[in-house]
C-alpha positions, 0 to 999 in steps of 0.5 A, spaced: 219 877 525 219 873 530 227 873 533 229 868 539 236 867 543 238 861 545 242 859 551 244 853 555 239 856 561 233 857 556 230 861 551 229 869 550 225 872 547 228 879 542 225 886 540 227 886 532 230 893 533 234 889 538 236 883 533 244 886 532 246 886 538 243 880 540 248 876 534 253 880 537 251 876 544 258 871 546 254 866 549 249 861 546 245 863 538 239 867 535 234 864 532 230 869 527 224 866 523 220 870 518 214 869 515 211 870 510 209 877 508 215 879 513 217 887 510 223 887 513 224 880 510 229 883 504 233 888 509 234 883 515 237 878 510 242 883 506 243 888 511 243 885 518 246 878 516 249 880 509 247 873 506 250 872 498 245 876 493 243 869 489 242 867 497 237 872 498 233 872 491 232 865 492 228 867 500 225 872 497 222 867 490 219 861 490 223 855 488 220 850 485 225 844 487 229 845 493 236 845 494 243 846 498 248 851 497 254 852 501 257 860 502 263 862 505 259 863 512 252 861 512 249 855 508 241 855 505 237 849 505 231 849 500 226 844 503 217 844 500 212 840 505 205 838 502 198 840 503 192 837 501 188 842 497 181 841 493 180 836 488 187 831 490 192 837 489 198 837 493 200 844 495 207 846 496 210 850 502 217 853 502 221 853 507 227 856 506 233 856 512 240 859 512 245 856 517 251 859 521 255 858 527 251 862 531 245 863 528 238 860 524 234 864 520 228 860 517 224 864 511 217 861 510 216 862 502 211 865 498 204 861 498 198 859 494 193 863 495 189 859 496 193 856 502 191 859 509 199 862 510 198 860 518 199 853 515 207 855 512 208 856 519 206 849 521 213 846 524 217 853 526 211 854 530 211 847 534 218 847 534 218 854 537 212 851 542 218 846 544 223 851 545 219 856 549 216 850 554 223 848 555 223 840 552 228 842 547 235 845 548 239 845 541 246 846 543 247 849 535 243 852 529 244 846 526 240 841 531 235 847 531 235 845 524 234 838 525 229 838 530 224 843 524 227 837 519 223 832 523 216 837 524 217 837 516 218 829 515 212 829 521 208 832 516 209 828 511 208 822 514 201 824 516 200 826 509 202 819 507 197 817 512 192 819 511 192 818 503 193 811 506 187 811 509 184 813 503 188 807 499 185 801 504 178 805 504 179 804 496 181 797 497 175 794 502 170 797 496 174 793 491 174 787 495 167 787 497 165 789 490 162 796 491 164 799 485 160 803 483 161 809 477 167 806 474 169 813 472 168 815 479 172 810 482 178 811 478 179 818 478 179 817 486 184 812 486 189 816 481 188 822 485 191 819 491 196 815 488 198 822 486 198 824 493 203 818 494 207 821 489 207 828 491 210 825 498 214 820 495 217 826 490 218 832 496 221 826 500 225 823 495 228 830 492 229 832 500 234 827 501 238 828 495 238 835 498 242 832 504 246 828 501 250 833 498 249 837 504 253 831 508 258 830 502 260 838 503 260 836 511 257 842 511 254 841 519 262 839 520 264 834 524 260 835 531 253 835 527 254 828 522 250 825 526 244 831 525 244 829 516 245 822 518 239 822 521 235 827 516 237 823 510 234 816 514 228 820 515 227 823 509 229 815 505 224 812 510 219 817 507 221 815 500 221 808 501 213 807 505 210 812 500 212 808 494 210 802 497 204 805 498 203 807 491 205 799 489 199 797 493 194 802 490 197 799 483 195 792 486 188 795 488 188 799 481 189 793 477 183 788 482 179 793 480 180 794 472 180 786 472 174 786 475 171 791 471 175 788 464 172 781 467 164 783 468 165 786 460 167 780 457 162 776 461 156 781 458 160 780 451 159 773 451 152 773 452 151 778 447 154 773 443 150 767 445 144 771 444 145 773 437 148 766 436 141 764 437 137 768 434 141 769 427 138 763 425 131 765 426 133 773 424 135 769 417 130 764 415 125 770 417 128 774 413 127 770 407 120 766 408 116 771 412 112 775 408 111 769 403 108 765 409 103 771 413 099 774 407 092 775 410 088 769 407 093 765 404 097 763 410 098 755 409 097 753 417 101 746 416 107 750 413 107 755 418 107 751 423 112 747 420 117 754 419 116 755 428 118 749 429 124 749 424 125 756 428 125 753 434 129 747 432 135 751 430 135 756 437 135 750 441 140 747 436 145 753 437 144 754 445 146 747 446 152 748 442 154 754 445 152 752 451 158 746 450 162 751 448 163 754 455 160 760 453 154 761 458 
């Protein structure tokens, strides 16, 4: 547990055993951020701060969609941040904030054990940094608050990088008609597009998460501005990550063309072959045993039936080829 008062002349840093006497302190407010695998967890938020039982369950549990509720006194932000994991899967990390006039408690949900825990604590920590180092100075917990939302929205917009990057890596190959395996190819390209949609999901669900926070004015008539700037970020988010996702679909369907187009090439001149020799295959069939038997063999007729053969190839690739079909 890591507990932290925030004043106008700076930032101190406080003993747990001290934490209720620091929320009994009349100037500035207490930051406490628990991570996970905190044992204190369960006790610093119904003993200490007296948080709403359904508050503490949902800190204590892991949410598969974020949400917003606001109690008499303190109010819970829900909020997920993707990590990229093995095989194109997007991990989801919960972070979960209960705000008060003076005070921020941010609990780092339960994580994926194949995810490094370190990673959850990502945007606590860079904020914390800043702090420390004196190039922040929240004047409330609601801007303290803000400033993690913008570390989150940070993440996400790396992670829209870097999928980007793998869509132009994608399209250059098309484009330059390195295709490769087929089933390669497009596995690839429906994973990142999978990475965009996770993005664009979390992104998309955030927002929606601050509009009602925003709709309550849970922040009160000082800290509008703060949604205001949380439901931008989050709705740019969204916005980029299904522009990203149209682009791929655009570089998707280039390549099923291609693809598509070099089938029915191949199949044309599958035709064409079996076009031309059908005809010989016929005749073949017909006369062949009667015009090869040992001695008996009529040179003049077996000569005329080649040429017969040959006549009706040269005839079928001249039509085929009027045709258009090579």
């Amino acid at each position: 547990m890591d507990v932290r008062v925030v004043t106008r002349e700076g930032v101190q840093h406080c003993p747990p055993d001290q934490l209720r006497a620091a929320l009994g302190r009349p100037d500035g407010f207490v930051w406490v951020d628990l991570p996970v695998g905190d044992p204190d967890r369960a006790s610093v938020l119904s003993d200490v701060f007296g948080f709403h039982p359904r508050a503490v369950t949902d800190c204590l549990e892991r949410n598969a969609l974020p949400k917003a509720h606001v109690y008499g006194d303190h109010a819970l932000v829900v909020l997920h941040t993707p990590e990229a994991g093995a095989g194109g899967h997007v991990h989801y990390l919960e972070l979960d904030q209960l705000l008060g006039s003076r005070y921020l408690v941010t609990v780092h949900g339960p994580v994926n054990a194949a995810v490094d825990p370190s990673l959850a604590l990502r945007e606590t920590a860079q904020v914390a940094a800043r702090l420390d180092a004196g190039r922040l100075r929240p004047e409330s917990p609601h801007a303290l608050s803000a400033s993690i939302v913008s570390a989150i929205t940070s993440r996400m917009r790396d992670h829209l990088a870097d999928r980007t990057a793998e869509v132009w890596r994608f399209e250059q190959e098309v484009t330059a008609g390195r295709l490769g395996d087929a089933e390669e190819f497009l596995d690839g390209m429906f994973r990142v597009r999978h990475g965009l949609l996770a993005v664009r999901t979390m992104a998309r669900l955030s927002h929606e998460i601050y509009g009602r926070l925003h709709a309550l004015d849970a922040y009160g008539p000082d800290g509008r501005s703060l949604l205001d700037n949380s439901l931008d970020q989050f709705q740019r988010l969204a916005t980029m990550a299904r522009t990203q996702e149209e682009y791929l679909q655009g570089v998707i369907e280039f390549y099923q063309t291609r693809m598509n187009t070099k089938m029915t090439i191949a199949a044309e001149r599958l035709a064409v072959i079996a076009s031309v020799t059908l005809p010989i295959t016929a005749l073949s069939s017909v006369m062949g045993m009667n015009v090869i038997v040992n001695s008996a063999t009529d040179p003049v007729f077996l000569a005329v039936l080649l040429a017969v053969m040959g006549a009706m190839s040269v005839l079928m690739l001249i039509w085929s080829k009027r045709r258009g079909w090579w």
